[in-house]
C-alpha beads as a LAMMPS data file, in Angstrom:
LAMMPS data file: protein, C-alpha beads

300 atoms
299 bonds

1 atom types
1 bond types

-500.0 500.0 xlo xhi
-500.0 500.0 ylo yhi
-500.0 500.0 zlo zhi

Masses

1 110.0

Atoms # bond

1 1 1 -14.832 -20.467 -26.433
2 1 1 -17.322 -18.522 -25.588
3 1 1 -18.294 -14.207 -26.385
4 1 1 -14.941 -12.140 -26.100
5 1 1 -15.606 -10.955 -22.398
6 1 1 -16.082 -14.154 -21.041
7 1 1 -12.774 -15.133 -23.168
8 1 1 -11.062 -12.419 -20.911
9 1 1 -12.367 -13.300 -17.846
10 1 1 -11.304 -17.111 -18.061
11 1 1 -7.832 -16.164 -19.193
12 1 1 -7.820 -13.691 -16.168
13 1 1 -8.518 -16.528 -14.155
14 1 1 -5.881 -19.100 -15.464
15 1 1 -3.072 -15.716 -15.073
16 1 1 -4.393 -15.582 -11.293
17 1 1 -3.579 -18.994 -10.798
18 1 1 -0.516 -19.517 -12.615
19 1 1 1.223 -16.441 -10.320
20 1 1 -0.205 -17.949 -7.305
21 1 1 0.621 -21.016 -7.758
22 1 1 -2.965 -22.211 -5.938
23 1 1 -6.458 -22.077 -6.212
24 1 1 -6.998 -20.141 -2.880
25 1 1 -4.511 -17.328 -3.559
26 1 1 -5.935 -16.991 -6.997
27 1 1 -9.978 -16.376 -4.951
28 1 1 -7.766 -13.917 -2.592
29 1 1 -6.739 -11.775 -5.513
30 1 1 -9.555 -12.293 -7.734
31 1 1 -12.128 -11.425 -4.833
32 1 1 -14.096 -15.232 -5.478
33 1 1 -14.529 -18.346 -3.337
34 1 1 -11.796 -21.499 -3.638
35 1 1 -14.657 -23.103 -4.844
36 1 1 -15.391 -20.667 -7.625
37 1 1 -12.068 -20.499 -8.624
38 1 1 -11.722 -24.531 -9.256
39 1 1 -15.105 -24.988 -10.845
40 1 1 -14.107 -22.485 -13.754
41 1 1 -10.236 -23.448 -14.157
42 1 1 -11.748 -27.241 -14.908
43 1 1 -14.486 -25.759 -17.058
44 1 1 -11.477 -23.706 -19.219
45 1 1 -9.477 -26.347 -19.119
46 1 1 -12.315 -29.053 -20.678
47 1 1 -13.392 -26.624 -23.032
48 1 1 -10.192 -26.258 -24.620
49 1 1 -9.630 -30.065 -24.691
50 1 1 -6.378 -29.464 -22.952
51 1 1 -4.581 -29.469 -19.099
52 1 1 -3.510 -26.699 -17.876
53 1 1 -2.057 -27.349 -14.735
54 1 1 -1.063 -30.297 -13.064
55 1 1 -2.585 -30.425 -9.731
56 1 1 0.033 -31.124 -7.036
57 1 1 0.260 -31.473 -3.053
58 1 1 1.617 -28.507 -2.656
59 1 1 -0.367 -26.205 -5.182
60 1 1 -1.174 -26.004 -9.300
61 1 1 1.944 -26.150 -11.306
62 1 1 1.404 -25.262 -15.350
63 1 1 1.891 -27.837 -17.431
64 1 1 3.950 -27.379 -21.027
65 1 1 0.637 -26.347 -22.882
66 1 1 0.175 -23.726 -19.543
67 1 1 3.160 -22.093 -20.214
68 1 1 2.890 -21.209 -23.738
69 1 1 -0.565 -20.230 -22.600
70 1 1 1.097 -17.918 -19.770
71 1 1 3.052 -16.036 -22.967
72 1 1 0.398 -15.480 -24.841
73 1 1 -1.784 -14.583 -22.091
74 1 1 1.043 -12.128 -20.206
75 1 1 1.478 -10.451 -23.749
76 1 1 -2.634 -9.984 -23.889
77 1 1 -3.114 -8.566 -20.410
78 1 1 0.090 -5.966 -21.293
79 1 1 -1.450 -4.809 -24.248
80 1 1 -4.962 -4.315 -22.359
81 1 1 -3.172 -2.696 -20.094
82 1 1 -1.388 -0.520 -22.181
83 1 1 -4.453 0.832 -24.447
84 1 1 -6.625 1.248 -20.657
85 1 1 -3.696 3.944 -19.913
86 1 1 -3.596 5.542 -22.921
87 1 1 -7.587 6.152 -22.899
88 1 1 -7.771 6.923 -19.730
89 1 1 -5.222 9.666 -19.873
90 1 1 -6.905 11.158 -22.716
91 1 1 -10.081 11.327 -19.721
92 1 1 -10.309 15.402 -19.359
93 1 1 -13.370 15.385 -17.553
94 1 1 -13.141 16.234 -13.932
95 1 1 -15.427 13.313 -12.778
96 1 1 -14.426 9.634 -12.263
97 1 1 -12.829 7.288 -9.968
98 1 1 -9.857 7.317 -8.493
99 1 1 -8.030 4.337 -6.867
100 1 1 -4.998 4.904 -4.128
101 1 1 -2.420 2.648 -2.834
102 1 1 -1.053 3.396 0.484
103 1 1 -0.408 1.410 3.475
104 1 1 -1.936 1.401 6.999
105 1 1 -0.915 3.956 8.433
106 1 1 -1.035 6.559 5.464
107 1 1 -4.082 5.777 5.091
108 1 1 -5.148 6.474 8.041
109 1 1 -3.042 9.453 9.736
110 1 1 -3.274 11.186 6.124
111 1 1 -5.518 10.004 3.295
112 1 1 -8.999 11.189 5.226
113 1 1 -8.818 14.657 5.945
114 1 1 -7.340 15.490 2.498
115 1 1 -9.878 13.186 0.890
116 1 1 -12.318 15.010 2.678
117 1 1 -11.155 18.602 1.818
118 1 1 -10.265 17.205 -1.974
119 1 1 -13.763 16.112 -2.365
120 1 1 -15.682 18.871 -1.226
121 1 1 -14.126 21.027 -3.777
122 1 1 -14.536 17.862 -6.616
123 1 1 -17.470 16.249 -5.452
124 1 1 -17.709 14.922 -8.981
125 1 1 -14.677 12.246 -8.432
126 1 1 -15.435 9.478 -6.157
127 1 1 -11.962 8.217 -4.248
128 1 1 -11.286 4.598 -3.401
129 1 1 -8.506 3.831 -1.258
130 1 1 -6.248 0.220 -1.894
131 1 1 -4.635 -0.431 2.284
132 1 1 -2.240 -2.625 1.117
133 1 1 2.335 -3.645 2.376
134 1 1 2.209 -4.675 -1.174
135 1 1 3.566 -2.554 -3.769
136 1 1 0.398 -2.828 -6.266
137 1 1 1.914 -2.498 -9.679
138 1 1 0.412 1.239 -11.720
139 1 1 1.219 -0.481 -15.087
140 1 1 -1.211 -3.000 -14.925
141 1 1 -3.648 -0.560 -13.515
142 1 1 -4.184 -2.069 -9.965
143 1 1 -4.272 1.815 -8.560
144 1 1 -4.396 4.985 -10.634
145 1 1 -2.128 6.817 -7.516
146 1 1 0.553 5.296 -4.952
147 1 1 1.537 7.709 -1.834
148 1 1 4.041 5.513 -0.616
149 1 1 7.410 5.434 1.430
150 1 1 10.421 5.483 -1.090
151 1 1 10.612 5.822 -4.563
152 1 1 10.500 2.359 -6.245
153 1 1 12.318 3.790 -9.505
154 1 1 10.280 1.970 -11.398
155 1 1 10.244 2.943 -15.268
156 1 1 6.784 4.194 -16.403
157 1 1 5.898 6.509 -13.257
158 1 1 6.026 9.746 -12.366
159 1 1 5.897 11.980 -9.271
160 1 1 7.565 13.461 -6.686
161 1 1 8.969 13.699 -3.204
162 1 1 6.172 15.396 -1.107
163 1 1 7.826 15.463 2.468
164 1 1 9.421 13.333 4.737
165 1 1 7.807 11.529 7.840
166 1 1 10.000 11.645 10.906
167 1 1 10.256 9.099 13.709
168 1 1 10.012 9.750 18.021
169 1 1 10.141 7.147 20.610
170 1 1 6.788 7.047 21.968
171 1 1 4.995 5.581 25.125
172 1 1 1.397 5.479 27.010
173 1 1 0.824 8.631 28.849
174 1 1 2.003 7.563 32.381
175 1 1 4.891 5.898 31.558
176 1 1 8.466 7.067 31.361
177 1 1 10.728 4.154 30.585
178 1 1 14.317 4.225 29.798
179 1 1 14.780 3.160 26.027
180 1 1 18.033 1.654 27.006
181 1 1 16.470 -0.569 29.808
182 1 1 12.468 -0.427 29.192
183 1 1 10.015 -3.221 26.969
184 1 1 9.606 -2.396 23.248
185 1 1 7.525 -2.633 20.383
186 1 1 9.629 -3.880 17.795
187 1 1 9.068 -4.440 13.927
188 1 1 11.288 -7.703 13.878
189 1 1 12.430 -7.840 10.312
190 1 1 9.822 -5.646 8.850
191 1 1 10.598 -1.856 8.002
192 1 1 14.262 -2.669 7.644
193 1 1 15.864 0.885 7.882
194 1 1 14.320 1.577 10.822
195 1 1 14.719 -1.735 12.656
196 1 1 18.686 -1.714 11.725
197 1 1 18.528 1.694 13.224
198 1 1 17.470 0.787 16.247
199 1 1 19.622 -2.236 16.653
200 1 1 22.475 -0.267 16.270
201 1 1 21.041 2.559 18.777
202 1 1 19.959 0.399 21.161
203 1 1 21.893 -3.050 20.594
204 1 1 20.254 -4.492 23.579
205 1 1 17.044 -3.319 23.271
206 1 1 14.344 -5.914 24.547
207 1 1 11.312 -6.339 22.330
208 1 1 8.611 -8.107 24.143
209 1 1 5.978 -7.781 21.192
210 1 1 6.930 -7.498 17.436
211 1 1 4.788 -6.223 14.421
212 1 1 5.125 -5.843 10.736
213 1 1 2.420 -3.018 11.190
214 1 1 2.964 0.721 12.452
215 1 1 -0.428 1.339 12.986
216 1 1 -0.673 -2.335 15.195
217 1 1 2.541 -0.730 16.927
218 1 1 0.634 2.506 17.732
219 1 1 -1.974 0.513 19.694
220 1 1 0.342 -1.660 21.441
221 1 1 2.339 1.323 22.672
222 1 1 -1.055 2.930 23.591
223 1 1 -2.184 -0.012 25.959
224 1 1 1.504 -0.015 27.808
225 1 1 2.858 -3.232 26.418
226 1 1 6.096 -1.105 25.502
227 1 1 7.512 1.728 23.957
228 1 1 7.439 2.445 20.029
229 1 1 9.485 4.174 17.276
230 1 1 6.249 5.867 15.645
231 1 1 6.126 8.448 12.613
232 1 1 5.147 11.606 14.107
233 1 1 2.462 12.326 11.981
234 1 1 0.440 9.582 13.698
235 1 1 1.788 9.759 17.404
236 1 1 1.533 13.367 17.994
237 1 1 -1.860 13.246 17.060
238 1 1 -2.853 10.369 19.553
239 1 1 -3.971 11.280 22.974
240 1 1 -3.056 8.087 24.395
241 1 1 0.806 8.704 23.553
242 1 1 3.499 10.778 24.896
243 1 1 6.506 11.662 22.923
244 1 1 9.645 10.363 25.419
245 1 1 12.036 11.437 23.134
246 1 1 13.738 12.095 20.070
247 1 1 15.911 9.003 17.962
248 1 1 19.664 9.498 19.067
249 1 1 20.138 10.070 14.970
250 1 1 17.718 12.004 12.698
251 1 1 15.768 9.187 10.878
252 1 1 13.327 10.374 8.293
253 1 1 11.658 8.123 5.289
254 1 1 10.759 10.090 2.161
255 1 1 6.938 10.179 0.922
256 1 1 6.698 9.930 -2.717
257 1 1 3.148 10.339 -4.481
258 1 1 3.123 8.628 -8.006
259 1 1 0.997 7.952 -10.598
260 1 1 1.609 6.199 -14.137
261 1 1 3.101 8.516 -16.995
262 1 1 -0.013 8.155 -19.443
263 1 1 -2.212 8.957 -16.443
264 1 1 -0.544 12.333 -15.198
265 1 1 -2.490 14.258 -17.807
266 1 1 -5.979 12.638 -16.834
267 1 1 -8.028 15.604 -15.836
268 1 1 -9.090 13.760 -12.382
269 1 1 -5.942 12.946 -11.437
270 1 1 -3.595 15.825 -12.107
271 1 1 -6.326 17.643 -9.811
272 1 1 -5.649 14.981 -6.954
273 1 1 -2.185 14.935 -7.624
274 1 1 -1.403 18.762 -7.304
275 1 1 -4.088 19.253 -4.357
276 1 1 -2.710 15.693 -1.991
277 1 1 1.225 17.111 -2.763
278 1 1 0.037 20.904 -1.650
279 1 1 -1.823 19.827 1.228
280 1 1 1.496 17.700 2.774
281 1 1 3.568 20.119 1.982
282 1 1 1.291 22.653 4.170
283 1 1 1.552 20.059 7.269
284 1 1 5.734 19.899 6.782
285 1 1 5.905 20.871 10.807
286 1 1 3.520 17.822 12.094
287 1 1 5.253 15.419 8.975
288 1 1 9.238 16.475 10.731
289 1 1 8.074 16.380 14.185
290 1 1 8.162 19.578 14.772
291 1 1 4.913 20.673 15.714
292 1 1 5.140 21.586 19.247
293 1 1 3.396 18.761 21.199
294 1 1 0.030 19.743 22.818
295 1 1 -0.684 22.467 19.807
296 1 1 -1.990 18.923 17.601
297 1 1 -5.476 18.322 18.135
298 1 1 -6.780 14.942 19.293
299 1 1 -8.279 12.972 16.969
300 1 1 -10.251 9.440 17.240

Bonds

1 1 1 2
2 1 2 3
3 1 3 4
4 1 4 5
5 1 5 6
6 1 6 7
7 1 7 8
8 1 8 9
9 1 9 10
10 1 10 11
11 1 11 12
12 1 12 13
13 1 13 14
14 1 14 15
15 1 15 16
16 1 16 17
17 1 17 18
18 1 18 19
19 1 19 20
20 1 20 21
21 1 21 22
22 1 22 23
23 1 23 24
24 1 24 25
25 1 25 26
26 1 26 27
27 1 27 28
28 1 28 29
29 1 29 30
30 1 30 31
31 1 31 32
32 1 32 33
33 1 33 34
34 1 34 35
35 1 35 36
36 1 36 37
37 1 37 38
38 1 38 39
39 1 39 40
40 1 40 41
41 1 41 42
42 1 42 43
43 1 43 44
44 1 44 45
45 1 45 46
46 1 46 47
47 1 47 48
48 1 48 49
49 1 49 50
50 1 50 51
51 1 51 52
52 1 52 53
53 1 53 54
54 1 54 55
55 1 55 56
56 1 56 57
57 1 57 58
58 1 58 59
59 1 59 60
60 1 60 61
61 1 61 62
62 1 62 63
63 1 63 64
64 1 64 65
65 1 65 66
66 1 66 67
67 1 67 68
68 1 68 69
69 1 69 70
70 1 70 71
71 1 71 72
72 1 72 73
73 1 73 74
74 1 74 75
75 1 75 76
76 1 76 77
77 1 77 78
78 1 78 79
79 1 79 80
80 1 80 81
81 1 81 82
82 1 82 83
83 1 83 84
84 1 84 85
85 1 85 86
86 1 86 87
87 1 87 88
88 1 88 89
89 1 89 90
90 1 90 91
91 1 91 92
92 1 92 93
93 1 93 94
94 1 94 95
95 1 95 96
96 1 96 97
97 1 97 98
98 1 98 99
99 1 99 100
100 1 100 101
101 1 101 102
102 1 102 103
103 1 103 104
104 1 104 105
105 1 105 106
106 1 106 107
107 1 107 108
108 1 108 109
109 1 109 110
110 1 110 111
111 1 111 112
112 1 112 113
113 1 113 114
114 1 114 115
115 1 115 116
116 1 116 117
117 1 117 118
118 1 118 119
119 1 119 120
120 1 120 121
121 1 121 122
122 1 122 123
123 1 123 124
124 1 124 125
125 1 125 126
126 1 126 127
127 1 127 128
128 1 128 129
129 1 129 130
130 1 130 131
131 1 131 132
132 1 132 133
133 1 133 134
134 1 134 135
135 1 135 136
136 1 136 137
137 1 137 138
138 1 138 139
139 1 139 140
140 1 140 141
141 1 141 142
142 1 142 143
143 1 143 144
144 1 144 145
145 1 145 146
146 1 146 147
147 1 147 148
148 1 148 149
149 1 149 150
150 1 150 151
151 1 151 152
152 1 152 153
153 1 153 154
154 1 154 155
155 1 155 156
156 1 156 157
157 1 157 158
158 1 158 159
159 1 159 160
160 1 160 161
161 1 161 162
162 1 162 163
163 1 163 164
164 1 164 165
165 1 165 166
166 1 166 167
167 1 167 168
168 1 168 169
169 1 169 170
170 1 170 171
171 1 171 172
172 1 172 173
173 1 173 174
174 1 174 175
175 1 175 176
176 1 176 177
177 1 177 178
178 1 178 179
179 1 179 180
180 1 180 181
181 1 181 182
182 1 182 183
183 1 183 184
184 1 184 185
185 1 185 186
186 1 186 187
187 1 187 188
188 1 188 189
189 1 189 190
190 1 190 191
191 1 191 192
192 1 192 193
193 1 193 194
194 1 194 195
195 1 195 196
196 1 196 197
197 1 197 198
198 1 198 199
199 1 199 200
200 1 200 201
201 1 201 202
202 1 202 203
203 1 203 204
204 1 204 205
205 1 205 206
206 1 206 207
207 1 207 208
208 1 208 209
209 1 209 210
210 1 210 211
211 1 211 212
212 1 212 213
213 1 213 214
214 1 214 215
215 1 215 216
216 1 216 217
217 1 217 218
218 1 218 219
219 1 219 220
220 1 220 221
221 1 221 222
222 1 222 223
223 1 223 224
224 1 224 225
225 1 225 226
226 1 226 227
227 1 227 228
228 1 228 229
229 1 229 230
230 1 230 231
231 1 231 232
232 1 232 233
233 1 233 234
234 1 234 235
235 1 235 236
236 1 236 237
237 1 237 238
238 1 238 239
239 1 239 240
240 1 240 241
241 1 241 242
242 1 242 243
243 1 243 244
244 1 244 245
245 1 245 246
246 1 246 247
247 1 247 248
248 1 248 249
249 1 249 250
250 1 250 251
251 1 251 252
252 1 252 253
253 1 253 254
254 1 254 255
255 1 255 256
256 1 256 257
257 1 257 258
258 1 258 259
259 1 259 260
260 1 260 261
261 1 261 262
262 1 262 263
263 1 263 264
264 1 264 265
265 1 265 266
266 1 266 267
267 1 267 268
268 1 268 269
269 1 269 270
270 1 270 271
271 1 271 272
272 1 272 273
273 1 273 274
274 1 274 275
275 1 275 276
276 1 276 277
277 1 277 278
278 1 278 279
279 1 279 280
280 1 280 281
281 1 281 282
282 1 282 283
283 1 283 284
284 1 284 285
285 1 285 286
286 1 286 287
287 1 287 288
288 1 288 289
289 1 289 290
290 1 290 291
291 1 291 292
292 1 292 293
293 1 293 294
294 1 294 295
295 1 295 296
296 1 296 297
297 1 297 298
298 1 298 299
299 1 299 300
């Protein structure tokens, strides 16, 4: 093999694979071309006089010398991982990057403005933001933060419950359908509380268009192809929506904002930590629906 970074970056490259199972979902995660991707696995693989994987119809399957590999190679990356926390939560300097998970819609009806206000008082730390459905995994440092619906449980983090994000059945301005009679939005199997909620409050509900995305719901509503079960915190603020009316139960989803325990003492991100959980708090009444409609201002 070759110098120690390069050694890293090939046995990064055989991990991606082996969890995907394929050469192109190892380029998606990776951020390389298929073609990349099999031009360096066959390099590894003939500079270590051995196969890897056996290539298949349906994708790369390890062979016996790829899964002792896989062991060896899982028990690297955890250690890696490990000593990256620990150094990085001994960071006290108040400068840095910080990468957040959230999905669409967080991101959008509340990561910018706090961004915003959080770095004009810390202009020193630079804030990338991960839109991702997938729950990105803190202990192997694919995002410092998560705000994210639920708490996972998941051993190693910490955080807290910052508010809850209520739900209103919402509609294009100009309509005024019947949600016992009119077209929906639906979510189809995706966001499963609130889909079995809605089966149950509206058994016969007809869903003419379906999406795994709230903010793709949002703009569906908007253009009149049916009403939507929206949070709140992103209907009230859109012009193009009308609140018809409250859910026939209270339905709210819990917002948790989390970071990794050897990372909540990182100068950088206790700072984005405490200031993101103060500022939700502040904007409880627009989170729980309860900001009087027409008071929210209109944003793009």
């Amino acid at each position: 093999m070759n110098a120690p970074g390069q050694d890293w970056d090939d046995l990064r490259l055989f991990l991606a694979v082996a969890r995907a199972g394929s050469l192109s979902g190892a380029a998606r995660v990776l951020g390389v071309t298929h073609s990349t991707v099999f031009r360096r696995i066959g390099a590894f693989e003939q500079r270590l006089g051995v196969r890897l994987f056996d290539r298949l119809q349906g994708g790369y399957d390890l062979t016996a010398a790829g899964e002792e590999m896989r062991e060896s190679v899982l028990r690297i990356e955890e250690e890696i991982a490990a000593l990256a926390l620990r150094v990085t939560g001994q960071d006290q300097r108040p400068t840095g990057t910080i990468r957040i998970t959230a999905t669409d819609f967080l991101a959008q009806a509340l990561l910018p403005a706090h961004v915003a206000a959080f770095r004009a008082e810390r202009p020193g730390i630079e804030v990338e933001t991960i839109v991702s459905d997938t729950v990105l995994d803190l202990t192997r440092r694919e995002a410092d933060i998560a705000l994210r619906i639920g708490n996972p449980g998941q051993e190693a983090l910490v955080g807290r419950r910052i508010g809850q994000l209520a739900f209103a059945v919402y509609a294009a301005r100009g309509r005024a359908d019947d949600p016992a009679t009119g077209d929906w939005v639906g979510y189809g199997a995706s966001h499963g509380p609130l889909s079995r909620a809605m089966a149950r409050w509206w058994p016969g509900m007809r869903q003419v268009y379906r999406t795994n995305s709230i903010t793709a719901a949002q703009a569906a509503a908007r253009a009149g192809i049916g009403m939507a079960a929206l949070p709140c915190v992103l209907a009230d603020r859109d012009p193009g929506l009308v609140r018809l009316c409250s859910l026939p139960e209270p339905f709210a989803l819990d917002l948790w904002l989390l970071t990794h325990e050897d990372l909540r003492h990182t100068a950088r991100i206790r700072m984005f930590l405490d200031f993101m959980g103060a500022a939700v708090q502040a904007e409880a009444d627009l989170l729980e629906g309860r900001r009087p409609l027409g008071q929210v201002p209109a944003v793009d």
